[in-house]
C-alpha positions as CSV (number, residue, x, y, z in Angstrom):
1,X,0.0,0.0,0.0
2,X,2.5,2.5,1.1
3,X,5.9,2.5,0.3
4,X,7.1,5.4,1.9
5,X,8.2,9.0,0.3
6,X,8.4,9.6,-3.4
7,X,10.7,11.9,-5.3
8,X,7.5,14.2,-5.4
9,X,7.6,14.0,-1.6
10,X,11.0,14.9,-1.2
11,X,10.5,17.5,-4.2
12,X,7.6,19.4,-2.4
13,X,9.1,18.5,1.1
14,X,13.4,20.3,-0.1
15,X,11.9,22.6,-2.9
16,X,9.0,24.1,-2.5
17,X,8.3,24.0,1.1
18,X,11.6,26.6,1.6
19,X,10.1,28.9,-1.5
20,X,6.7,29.0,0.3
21,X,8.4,30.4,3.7
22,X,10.4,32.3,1.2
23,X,6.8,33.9,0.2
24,X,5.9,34.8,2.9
25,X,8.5,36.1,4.5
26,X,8.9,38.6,1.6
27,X,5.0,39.4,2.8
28,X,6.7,41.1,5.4
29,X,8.9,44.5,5.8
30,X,11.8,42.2,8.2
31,X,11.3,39.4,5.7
32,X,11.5,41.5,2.3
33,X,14.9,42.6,3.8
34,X,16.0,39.0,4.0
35,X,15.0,38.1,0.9
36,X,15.9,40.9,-1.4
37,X,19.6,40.8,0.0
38,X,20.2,38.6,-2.5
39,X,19.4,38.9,-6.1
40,X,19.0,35.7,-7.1
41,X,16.1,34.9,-4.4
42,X,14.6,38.4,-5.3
43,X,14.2,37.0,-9.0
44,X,12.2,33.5,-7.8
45,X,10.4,34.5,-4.4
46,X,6.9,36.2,-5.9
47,X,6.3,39.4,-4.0
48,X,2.1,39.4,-3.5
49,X,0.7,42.6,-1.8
50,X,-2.8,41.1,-2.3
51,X,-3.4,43.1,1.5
52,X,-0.6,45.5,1.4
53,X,0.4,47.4,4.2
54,X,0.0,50.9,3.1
55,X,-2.4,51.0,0.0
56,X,-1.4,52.3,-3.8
57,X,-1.4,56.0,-3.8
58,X,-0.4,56.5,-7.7
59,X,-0.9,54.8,-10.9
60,X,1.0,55.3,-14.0
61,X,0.3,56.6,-16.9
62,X,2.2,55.5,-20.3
63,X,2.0,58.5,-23.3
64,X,3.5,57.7,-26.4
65,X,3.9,60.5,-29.1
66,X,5.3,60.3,-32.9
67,X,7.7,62.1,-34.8
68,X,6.9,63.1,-38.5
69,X,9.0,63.2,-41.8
70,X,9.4,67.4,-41.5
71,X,11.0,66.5,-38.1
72,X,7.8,68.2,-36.2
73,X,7.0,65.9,-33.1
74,X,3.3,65.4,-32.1
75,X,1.9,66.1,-28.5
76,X,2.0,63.2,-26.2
77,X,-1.0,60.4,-26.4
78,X,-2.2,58.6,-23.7
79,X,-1.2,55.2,-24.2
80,X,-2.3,52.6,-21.1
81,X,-3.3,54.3,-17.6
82,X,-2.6,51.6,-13.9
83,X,-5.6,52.7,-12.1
84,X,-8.5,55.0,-12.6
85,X,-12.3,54.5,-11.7
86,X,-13.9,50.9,-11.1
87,X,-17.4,50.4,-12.1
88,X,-20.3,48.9,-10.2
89,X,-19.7,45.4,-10.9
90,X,-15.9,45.8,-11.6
91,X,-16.2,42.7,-8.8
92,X,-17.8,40.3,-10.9
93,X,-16.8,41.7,-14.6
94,X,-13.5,43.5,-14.9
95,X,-11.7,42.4,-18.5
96,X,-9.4,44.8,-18.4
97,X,-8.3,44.0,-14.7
98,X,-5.6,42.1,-15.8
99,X,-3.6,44.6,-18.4
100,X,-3.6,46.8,-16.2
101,X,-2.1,44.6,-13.6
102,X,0.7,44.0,-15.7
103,X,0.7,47.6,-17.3
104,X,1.5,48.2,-13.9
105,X,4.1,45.4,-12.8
106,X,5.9,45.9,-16.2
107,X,6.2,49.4,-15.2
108,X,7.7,49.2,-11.5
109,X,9.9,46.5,-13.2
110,X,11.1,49.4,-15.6
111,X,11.2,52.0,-13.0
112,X,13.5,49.6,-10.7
113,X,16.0,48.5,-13.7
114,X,15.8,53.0,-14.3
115,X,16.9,52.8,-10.6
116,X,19.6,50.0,-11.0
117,X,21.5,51.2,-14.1
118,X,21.6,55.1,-13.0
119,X,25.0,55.3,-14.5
120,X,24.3,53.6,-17.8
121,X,21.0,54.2,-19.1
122,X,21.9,52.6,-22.0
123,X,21.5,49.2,-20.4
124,X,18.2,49.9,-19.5
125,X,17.2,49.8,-23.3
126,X,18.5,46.6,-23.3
127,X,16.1,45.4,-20.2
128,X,13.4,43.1,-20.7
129,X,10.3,45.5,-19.2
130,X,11.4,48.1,-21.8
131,X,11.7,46.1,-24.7
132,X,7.7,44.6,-23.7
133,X,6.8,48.2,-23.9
134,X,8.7,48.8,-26.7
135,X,7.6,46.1,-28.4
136,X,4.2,47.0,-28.2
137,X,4.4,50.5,-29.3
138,X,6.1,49.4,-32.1
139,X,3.2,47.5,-33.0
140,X,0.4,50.0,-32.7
141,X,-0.9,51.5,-36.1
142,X,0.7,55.0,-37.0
143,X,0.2,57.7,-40.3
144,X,2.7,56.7,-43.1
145,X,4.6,60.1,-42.5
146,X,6.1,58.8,-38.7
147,X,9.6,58.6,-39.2
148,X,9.9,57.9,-35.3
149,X,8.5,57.4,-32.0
150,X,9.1,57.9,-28.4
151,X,7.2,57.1,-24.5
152,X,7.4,58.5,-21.5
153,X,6.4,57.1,-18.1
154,X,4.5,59.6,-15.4
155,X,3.2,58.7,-11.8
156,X,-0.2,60.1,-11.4
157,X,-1.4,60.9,-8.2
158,X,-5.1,59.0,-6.9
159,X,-6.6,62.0,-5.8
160,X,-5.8,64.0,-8.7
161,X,-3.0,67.0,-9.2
162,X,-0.3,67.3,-11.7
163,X,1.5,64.2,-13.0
164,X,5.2,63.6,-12.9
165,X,7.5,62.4,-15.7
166,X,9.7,59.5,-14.3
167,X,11.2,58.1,-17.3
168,X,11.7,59.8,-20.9
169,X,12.6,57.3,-23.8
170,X,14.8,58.0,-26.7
171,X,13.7,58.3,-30.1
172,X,13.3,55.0,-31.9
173,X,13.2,54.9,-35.5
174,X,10.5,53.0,-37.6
């Protein structure tokens, strides 16, 4: 009947029981501390702030804007905003919930490779939450006459006020 532990067993029992702990000790302010001392657990331990201490207080906004053949650039377009209102029954029906989520993550990944790489901003270009965002701009439908395009990241503030420009992008060409 039973023949004693299975390599599954041991699997949950060596690997995942220690990740779980991991999780939620980075649930904690002490714990986070622990955890993010090294990089290589701050990479695998998720970081879930389902019932965060101190709530959000801003949501970003992405803008995008284009440059055109005669070298005029365009005024900024609202791309993708975090937050903003929730309807009645965002509860039960909420599809866009989830973008936004990772609009959101993407973004604070962004912002913390920004904060990394303050001497060379030029690895940040290379970084895998701005080439997602690039990626996707690159994508959306533009006039024939863009020669170029550019985004810019700005932290909005949830009870309303002037937004702040956190990250400017370079031009990319088409």
């Amino acid at each position: 009947m039973f023949d004693g532990p299975t390599w599954i067993d041991a699997f949950v029992a060596l690997v995942l029981g220690p990740w779980f702990l991991a999780t939620i000790l980075n649930a904690t302010t002490r714990g986070r501390a622990l955890v993010f001392r090294s990089e290589v657990l701050s990479r695998l331990v998720p970081q879930w702030n389902f019932f965060a201490p101190t709530p959000g207080e801003h949501d970003f906004q992405l803008l995008y804007r284009h440059q055109i053949q005669d070298g005029r650039i365009e005024p900024w377009c609202a791309w993708h905003t975090t937050g903003g209102p929730r309807g009645r029954c965002a509860w039960l029906w909420n599809p866009g919930k989830y973008r936004r989520k990772a609009l959101f993550d993407i973004t604070v990944l962004l912002l913390r490779e920004i904060e990394r790489s303050r001497d060379q901003l030029d690895a940040v270009k290379l970084s895998i939450p701005y080439l997602l965002i690039a990626n996707h701009l690159a994508a959306l439908p533009r006039p024939r006459d863009v020669v170029a395009w550019q985004f810019t990241v700005v932290r909005l503030e949830r009870g309303g006020g002037a937004g702040e420009v956190l990250f400017v992008s370079d031009l990319h060409a088409v």
